[in-house]
N, C-alpha and C positions, 0 to 999 in steps of 0.2 A: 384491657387485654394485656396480658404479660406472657412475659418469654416463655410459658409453660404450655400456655392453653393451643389450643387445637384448633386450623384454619382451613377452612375448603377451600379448593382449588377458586373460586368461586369469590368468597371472600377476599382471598388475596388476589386477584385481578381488580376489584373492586377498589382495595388498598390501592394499589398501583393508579387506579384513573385516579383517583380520590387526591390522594397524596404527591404522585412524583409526578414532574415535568420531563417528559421523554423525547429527546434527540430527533431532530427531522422528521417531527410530525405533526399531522395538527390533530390539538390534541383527542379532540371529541371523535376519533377513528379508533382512535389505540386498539386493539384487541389480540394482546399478544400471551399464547400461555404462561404461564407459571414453571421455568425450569426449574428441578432439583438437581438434579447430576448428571454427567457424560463419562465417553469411556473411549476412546481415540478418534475416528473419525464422526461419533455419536453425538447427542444427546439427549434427555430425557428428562418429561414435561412430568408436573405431578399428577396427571391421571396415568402413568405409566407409557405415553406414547412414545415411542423414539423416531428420532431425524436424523437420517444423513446427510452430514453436513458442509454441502457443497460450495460453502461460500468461508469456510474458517471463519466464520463470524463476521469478523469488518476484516476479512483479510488478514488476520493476525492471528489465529487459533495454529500456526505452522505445526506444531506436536502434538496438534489435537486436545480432547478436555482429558484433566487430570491424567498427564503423562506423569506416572509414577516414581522417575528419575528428581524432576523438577521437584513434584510435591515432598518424595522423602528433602530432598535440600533446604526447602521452605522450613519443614518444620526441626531440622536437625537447628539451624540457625537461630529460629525462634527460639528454641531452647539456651540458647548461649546468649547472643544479644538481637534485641530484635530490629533496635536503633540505636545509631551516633551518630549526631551533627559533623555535616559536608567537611569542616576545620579541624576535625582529628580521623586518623587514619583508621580503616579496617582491613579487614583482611580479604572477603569477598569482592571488595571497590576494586583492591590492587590485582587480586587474579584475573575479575575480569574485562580490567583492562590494557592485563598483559598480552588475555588471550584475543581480543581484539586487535590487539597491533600483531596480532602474529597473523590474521586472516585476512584485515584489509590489505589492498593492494599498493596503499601510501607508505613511503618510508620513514620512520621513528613517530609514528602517531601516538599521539596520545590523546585519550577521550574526556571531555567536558558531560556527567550526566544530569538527566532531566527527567522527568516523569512522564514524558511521552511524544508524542510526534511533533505535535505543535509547537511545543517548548523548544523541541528540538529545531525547529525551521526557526524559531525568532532569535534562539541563540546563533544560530547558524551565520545570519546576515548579522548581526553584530560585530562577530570576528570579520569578518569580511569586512565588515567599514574599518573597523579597526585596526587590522593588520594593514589595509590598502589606503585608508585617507580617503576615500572616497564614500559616495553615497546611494549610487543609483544601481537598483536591481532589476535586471532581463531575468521574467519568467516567462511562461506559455499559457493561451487562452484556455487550453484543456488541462491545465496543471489543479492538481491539490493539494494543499499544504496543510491542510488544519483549519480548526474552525475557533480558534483565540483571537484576536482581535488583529495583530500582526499577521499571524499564521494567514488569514480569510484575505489581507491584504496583498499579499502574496499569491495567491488561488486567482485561476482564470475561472475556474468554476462558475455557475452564474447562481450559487450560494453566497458568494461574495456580494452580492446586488442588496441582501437587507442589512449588511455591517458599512456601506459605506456611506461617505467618503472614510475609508481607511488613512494609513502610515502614508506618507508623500517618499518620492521616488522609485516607484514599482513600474514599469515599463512591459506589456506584453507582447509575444510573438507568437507568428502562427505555428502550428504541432506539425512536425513531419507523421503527418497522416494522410498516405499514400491514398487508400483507399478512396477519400471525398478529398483530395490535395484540393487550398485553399489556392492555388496559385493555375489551377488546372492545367498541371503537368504532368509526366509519368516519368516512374525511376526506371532505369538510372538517365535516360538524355534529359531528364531535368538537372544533374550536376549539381543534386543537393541545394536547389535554390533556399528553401525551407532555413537552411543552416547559414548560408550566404548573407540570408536577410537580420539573419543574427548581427553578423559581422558590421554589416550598414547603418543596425538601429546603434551600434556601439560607434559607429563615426558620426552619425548624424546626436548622439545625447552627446558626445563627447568622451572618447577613453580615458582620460584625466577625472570625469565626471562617473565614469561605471567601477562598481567594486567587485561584482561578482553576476554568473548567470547562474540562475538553479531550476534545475527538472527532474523531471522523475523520468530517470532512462527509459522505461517504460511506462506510460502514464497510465494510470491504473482504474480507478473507478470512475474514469472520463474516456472507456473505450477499450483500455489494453491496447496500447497504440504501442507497438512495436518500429522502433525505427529502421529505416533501409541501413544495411552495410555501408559504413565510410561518415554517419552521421555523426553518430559521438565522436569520430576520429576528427573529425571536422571543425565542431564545438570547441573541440582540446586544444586544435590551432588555430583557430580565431583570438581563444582568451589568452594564450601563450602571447600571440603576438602583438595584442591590447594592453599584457597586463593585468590581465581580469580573473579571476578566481572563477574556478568550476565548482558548483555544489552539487551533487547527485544527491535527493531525495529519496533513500531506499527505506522509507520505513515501509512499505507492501513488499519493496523487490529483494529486501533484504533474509540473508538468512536460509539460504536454497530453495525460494519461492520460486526461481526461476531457473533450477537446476543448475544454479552456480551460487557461491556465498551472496556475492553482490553481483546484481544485472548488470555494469559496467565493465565489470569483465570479461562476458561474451564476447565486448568487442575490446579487448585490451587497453582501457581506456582508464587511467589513473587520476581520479578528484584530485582538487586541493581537499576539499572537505564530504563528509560523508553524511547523512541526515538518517539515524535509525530508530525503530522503535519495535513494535508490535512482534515479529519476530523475534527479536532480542531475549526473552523471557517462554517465549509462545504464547506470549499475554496472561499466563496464568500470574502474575501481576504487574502492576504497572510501570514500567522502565524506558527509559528515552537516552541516546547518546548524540554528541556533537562528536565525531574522528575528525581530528585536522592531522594534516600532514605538519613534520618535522617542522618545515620552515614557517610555517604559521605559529605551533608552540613552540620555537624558537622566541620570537617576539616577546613572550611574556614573562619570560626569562629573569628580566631587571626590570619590569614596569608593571602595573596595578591593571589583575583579570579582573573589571567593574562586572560581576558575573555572577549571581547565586540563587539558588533555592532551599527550603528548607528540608523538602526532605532529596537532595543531591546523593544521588549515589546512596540509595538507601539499603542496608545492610540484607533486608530479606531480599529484594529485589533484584540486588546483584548477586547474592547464591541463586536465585534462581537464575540468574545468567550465566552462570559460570554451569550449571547442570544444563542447562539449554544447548549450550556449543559443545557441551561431552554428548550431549544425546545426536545432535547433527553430523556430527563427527563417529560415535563408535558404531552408531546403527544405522551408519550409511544412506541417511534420510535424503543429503543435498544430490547422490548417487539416484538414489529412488523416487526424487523429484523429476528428473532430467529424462530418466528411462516411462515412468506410469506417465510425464507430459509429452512421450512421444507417440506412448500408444494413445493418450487421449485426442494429440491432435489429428493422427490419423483417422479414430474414428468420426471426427466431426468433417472430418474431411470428406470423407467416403459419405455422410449422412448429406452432404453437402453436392455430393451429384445427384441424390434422389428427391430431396426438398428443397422445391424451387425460390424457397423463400429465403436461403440460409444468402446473404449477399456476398458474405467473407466469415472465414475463419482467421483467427491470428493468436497470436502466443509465445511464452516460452515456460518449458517444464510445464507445472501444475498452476499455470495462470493461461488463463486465455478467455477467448470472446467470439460468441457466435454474432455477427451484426446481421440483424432481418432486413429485407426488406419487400415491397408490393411489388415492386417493376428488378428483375435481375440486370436488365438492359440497362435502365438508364438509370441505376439505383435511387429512386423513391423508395424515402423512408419511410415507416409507418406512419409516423409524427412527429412533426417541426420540433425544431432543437429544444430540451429544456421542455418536453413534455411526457410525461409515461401514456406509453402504449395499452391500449384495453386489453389487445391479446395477449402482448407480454403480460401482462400481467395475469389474464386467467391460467397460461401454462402456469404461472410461478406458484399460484394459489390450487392449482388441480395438483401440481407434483409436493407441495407443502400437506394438503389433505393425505397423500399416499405416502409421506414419510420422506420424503429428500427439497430438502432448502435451496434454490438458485435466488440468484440474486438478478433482478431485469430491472434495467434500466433504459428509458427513452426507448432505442431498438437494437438493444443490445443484451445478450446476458452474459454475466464475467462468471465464468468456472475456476474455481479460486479453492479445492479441497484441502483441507489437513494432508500434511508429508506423509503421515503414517497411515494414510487409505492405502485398503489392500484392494489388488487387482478385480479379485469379484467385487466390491461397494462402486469401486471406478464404475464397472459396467454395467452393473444395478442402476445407474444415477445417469449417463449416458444412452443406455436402452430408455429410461422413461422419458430423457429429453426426444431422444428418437419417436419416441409414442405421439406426445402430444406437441410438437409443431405438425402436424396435420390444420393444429386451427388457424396458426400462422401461415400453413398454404392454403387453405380456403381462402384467404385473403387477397391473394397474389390474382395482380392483375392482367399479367402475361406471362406465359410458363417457358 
């Protein structure tokens, strides 16, 4: 078979069981169509069906398929250079990592890049040993960092369970996750315990011994776990007064996912270090940054960054990043997240006094999570941690059959659209979630 000849949808699914080993699956299920192209919040399979697509992919489609800004940049570049090694300089590298120090909220940053999230989190804790002399990382049990060998080490997830034993010094805590609080408290007279226990596990390993704590401000495909007001403020002076380096993980919150550039903003809360990816580009290729603040690239200054990849800061990659934050920026997208994730949360809200199943809503902007459950009283979940739900998943597979993508998880679904969904797709995708949790309240075992 050659590049010329002609394949049925058919055939090439076939290819794909045949040939490729595919991501989080086992493998003998696979049955995923054949996409050819998309078009903002779209896309489209080769029998010609189209999906709306409620999930940005893995959270990372933020401008949708083939935002036309992006693409003409790819190929203007391609035409000129398409690659030069990390050790001499370009021209798209330096733009855009002007324009990222101009949008993070750290002063005189300057960016280390990688090729994607996980890169980004191993480089991350690096500098953080580095800069501090120390070795030990506080993460969270609902955290995700990536699936690279470091990255999985780092991850509460309980994907982390077939890479281990991973890296040594990774230390977990529990999520300020009000809803099921691990401490069985309620905000605010709990006084942020969740954050406090932060501060203990750093006296009890030792401050002299922690280098750094990293989370995902908002944890993301382990919940959309939004934190109470005063949490990150809280975090921020824990590590101040330890010593200890902040990492905020925004490769999902990044990039007006959550109707701000970066979700640490919400609550005025300045990293030492920033962890980005997926957004960066709008994934239409693949780019990954390290943002340290001033005082960390200060460090590096007179002393040897043990630090590289081959393809660093690669030339197509970063025009397309540099067209990615003109697009966020002239077309008012991180505006337009903020505004369509207010109307959205309202109407899960309102969906949410008529189906008794819905247990909570939570979010911000264009990321959020409807969590189900059987009992609204005493929240029983469908099924135990670390198992997918039947129902969820027949919504997810009845709304896939009608043309719109959710993403269900255990008993949750993350609503997570491209920026540039317009108002009617929103509620195209919304009305059908309204439609079919019906099966999810057949379930409920007290209304």
């Amino acid at each position: 078979m050659d590049g010329q000849d002609t394949v049925t949808h058919d055939e090439l699914r076939e290819m794909e069981r045949q040939y490729v080993l595919h991501s989080w699956t086992v493998q003998s299920r696979y049955n995923s169509p054949v996409v050819v192209t998309g078009d903002g919040a779209s896309f489209v399979d080769m029998d010609g069906r189209r999906y709306l697509d409620f999930t940005s992919q893995a959270m990372c489609n933020n401008l949708g398929h083939q935002h036309p800004r992006v693409v003409k940049a790819i190929v203007e570049q391609a035409q000129k250079l398409c690659f030069i090694q990390g050790s001499w300089g370009c021209e798209p590298r330096a733009k855009l990592a002007k324009r990222l120090a101009e949008v993070v909220p750290m002063e005189r940053a300057k960016t280390f890049f990688t090729n994607a999230g996980a890169e980004s989190n191993e480089n991350a804790i690096k500098f953080a040993r580095w800069f501090t002399g120390k070795q030990k990382i506080i993460t969270r049990y609902r955290s995700y960092h990536g699936a690279s060998a470091g990255a999985m080490s780092l991850t509460g997830d309980p994907r982390r369970w077939a890479a281990e034993p991973g890296i040594p010094g990774v230390i977990r805590a529990f999520d300020a996750y009000c809803y099921r609080c691990s401490m069985g408290l309620e905000y605010p007279s709990c006084n942020l315990r969740c954050a406090q226990q932060i501060d203990e596990m750093i006296m009890y390993e030792g401050a002299a011994n922690v280098a750094a704590v990293l989370i995902e401000p908002i944890v993301g495909t382990n919940g959309i776990l939004v934190p109470p007001d005063g949490y990150l403020q809280r975090l921020r002076e824990i590590c101040d007064a330890n010593q200890v380096l902040l990492i905020c993980d925004e490769v999902m919150t990044g990039f007006g996912r959550t109707g701000s550039w970066f979700a640490c903003q919400h609550w005025d809360v300045v990293p030492d270090i920033i962890v980005t990816a997926k957004g960066l580009t709008g994934a239409l290729i693949p780019l990954g940054a390290v943002i340290v603040s001033g005082k960390i690239a200060d460090a590096f200054e007179n002393r040897m960054l043990y630090a590289g990849l081959t393809y660093l800061g690669h030339t197509l990659a970063c025009a397309a990043g540099v067209a990615a934050l003109e697009a966020y920026e002239q077309e008012n997208l991180i505006e337009h997240s903020r505004v369509l994730g207010d109307r959205m949360l309202a109407r899960l809200r309102e969906m949410q006094t008529r189906h008794p199943s819905i247990g909570e809503v939570r979010g911000k902007g264009l990321f959020a999570a409807v969590e189900l459950v059987k009992d609204r009283q005493s929240r029983e979940p469908f099924v135990p941690f670390n198992v997918d739900s039947p129902v969820l998943g027949r919504i997810a597979r009845e709304a896939k059959e009608r043309g719109v993508i959710f993403m269900a998880r255990w008993n949750y679904f993350v609503l997570a659209p491209p920026l540039v969904i317009t108002e009617t797709e929103l509620d195209r995708a919304l009305d059908m979630l309204d439609e079919l949790l019906v099966y999810a309240d057949a379930e409920v075992t007290s209304a």
